[in-house]
VOGU-3710 file (C-alpha; in Angstrom, 3 decimals, decimal comma):
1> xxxxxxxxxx> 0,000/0,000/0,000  1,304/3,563/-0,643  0,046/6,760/1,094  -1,698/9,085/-0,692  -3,052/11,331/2,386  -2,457/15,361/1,372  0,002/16,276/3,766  1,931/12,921/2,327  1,948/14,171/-0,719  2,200/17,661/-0,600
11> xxxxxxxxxx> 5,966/17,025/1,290  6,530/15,759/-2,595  5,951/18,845/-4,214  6,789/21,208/-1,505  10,280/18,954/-1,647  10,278/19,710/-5,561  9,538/23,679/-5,310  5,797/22,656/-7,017  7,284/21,044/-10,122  4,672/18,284/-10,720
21> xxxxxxxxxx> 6,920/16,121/-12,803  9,635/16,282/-10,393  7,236/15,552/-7,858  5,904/12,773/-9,428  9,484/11,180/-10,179  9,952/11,723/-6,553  7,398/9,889/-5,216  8,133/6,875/-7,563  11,714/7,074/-6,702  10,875/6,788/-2,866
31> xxxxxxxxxx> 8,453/3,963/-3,251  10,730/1,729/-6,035  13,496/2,667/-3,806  11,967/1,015/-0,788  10,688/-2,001/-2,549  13,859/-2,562/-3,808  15,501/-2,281/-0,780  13,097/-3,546/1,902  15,673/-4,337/4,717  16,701/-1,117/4,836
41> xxxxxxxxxx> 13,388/0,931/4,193  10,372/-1,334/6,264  9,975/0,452/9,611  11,113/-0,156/12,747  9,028/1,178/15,599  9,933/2,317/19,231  7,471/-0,689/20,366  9,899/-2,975/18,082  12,901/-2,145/19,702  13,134/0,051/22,063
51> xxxxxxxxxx> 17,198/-0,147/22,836  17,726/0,692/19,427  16,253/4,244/19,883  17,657/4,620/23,252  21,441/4,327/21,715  20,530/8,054/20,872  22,475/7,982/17,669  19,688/9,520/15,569  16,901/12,019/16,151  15,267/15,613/15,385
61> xxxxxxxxxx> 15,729/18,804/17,958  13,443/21,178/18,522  13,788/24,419/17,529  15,498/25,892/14,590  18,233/27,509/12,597  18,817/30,563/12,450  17,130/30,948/8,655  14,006/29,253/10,435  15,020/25,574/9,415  14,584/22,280/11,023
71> xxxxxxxxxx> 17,318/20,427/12,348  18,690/16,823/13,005  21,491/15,114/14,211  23,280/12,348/14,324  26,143/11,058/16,213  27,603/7,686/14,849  30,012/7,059/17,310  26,720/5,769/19,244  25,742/3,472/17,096  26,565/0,024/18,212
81> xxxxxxxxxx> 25,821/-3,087/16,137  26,000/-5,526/18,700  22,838/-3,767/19,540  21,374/-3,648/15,606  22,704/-3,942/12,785  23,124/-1,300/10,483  20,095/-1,873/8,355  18,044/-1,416/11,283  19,436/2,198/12,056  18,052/2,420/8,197
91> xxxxxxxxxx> 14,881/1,282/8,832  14,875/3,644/12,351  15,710/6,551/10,020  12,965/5,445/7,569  10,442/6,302/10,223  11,634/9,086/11,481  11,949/10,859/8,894  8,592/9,746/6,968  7,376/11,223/10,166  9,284/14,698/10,165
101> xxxxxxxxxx> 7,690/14,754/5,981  4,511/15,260/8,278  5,684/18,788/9,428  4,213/21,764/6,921  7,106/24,250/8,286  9,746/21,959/7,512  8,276/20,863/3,783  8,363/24,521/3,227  11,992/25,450/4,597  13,510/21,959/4,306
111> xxxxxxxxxx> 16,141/20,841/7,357  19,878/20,840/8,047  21,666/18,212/9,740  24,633/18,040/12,585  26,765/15,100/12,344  29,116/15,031/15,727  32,280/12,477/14,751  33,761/12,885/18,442  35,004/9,583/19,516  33,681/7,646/15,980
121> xxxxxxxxxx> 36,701/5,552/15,302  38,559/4,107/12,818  37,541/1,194/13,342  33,642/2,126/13,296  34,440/3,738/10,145  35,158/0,572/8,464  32,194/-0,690/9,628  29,792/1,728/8,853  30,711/4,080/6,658  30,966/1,584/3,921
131> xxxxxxxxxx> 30,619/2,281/0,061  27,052/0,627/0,639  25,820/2,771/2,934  26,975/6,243/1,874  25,723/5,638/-1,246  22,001/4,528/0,459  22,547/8,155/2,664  23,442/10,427/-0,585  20,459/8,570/-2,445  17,984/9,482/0,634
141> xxxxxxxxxx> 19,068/13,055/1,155  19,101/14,093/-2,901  16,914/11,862/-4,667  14,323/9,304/-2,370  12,811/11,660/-0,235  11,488/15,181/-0,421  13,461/16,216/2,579  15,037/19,458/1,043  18,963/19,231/2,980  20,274/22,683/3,415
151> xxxxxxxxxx> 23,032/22,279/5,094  25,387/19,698/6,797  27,216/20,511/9,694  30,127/18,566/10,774  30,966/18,790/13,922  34,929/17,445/15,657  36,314/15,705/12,344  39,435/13,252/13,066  42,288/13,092/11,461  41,216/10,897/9,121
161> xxxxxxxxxx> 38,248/12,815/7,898  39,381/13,155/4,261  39,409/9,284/3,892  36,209/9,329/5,465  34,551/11,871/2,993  36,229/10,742/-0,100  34,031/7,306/0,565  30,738/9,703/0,368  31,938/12,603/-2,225  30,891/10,860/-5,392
171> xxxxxxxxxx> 27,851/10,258/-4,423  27,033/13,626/-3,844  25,815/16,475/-6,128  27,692/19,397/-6,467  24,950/21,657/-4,789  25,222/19,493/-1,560  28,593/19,428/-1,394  28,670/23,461/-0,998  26,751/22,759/1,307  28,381/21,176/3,966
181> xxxxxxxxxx> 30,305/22,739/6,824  33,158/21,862/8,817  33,366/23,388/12,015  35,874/20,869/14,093  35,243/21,336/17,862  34,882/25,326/17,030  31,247/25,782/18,688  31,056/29,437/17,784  31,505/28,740/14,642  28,132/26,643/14,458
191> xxxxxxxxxx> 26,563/28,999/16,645  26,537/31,502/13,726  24,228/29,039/11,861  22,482/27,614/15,193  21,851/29,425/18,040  22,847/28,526/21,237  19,416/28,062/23,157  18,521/25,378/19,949  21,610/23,659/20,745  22,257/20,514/23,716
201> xxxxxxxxxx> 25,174/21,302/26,164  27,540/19,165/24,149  27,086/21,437/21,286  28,128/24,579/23,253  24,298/25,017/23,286  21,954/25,792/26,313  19,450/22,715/26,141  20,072/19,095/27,646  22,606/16,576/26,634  21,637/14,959/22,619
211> xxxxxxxxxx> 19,001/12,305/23,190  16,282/10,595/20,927  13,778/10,850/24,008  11,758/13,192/22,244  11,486/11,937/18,938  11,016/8,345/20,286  8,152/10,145/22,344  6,741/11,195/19,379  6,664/8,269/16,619  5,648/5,944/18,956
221> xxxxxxxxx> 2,150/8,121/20,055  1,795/8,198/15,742  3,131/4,511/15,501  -0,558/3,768/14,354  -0,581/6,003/11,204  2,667/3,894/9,986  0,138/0,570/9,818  -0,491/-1,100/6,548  2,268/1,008/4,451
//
């Protein structure tokens, strides 16, 4: 089954500045995409597994930027696959952000995202950030779903962060490559794109340590409207 509720749809061409065709080859993108992929795009509910949301790898914040934009963040240092594997971080994300396509403000403005690489290792790297998965990333953020990325923000790069990105660059389009930022462990230097109070502690910001709490909270009180797609 497929969803074809207005708000559903109107992330589509809200994601595609009203272009219908665009929209359209959206949408079919997202849904071939998924059935093509179903171990990675199925959804996995807080009800499911709980432990894998409370890892608090992966999740929105509230608040904004400072153009008015939604933000997320992830932290893959957190993510442990003795937990999960990989594919079910994917299939985490899937909901999550399917959820997030239900918020008008950020269809409009579209979202930017903070990745924190303190303490992700070397040897998590080879793990994770294979060729596989950066190229399942890139194809979410430019071509799967309508979630318009603004910005990337990367936050406390090691040493090694050139090898890191050079397994991501060519996947990426040119426009979302200018797009990302790399701010080390310089906080005011993301501050002039995020504002402190919209920022956890960790982040040189005024709110509570990162956590998922929130946006657990959230998709499982709408876990119902994910049944039968």
């Amino acid at each position: 089954m497929v969803r074809t509720d207005d708000a559903f749809l109107a992330a589509f061409l809200r994601g595609r500045k009203h272009d219908v065709n665009k929209a359209f080859q959206c949408l079919k993108n997202f849904y071939e995409f998924k059935a093509r992929y179903p171990d990675f795009y199925s959804y996995l509910m807080p009800s499911e597994k709980p432990e894998l949301y409370d890892l608090n790898h992966f999740a929105s914040l509230p608040g904004l930027d400072r153009k008015g934009r939604k933000i997320c963040a992830c932290v893959p240092a957190r993510i442990d696959l003795e937990v999960a594997p990989l594919s079910d971080t994917f299939k985490m994300g899937t909901a999550i952000l399917e959820l997030m396509l239900n918020d008008l403000h950020l269809q409009v403005t579209g979202t930017v995202v903070i990745f924190d690489l303190a303490e992700f290792s070397i040897i998590q790297q080879a793990r994770i950030a294979t060729p596989t998965s950066a190229w399942h990333l890139a194809m979410i953020a430019q071509d799967k779903i309508p979630l318009r990325v603004k910005a990337v923000h990367v936050l406390n790069q090691p040493f090694y962060f050139s090898a890191l990105y050079a397994v991501f660059r060519p996947f990426l389009k040119k426009k979302l490559r200018k797009r990302i930022y790399l701010h080390g462990s310089d906080m005011s230097s993301l501050h002039k794109h995020i504002a402190p109070e919209n920022l956890p502690v960790e982040w040189g910001g005024h709110r509570e340590s990162f956590t998922a709490k929130l946006t657990k909270t959230l998709l499982h009180l709408n876990e119902h409207k994910f049944k039968g797609f």
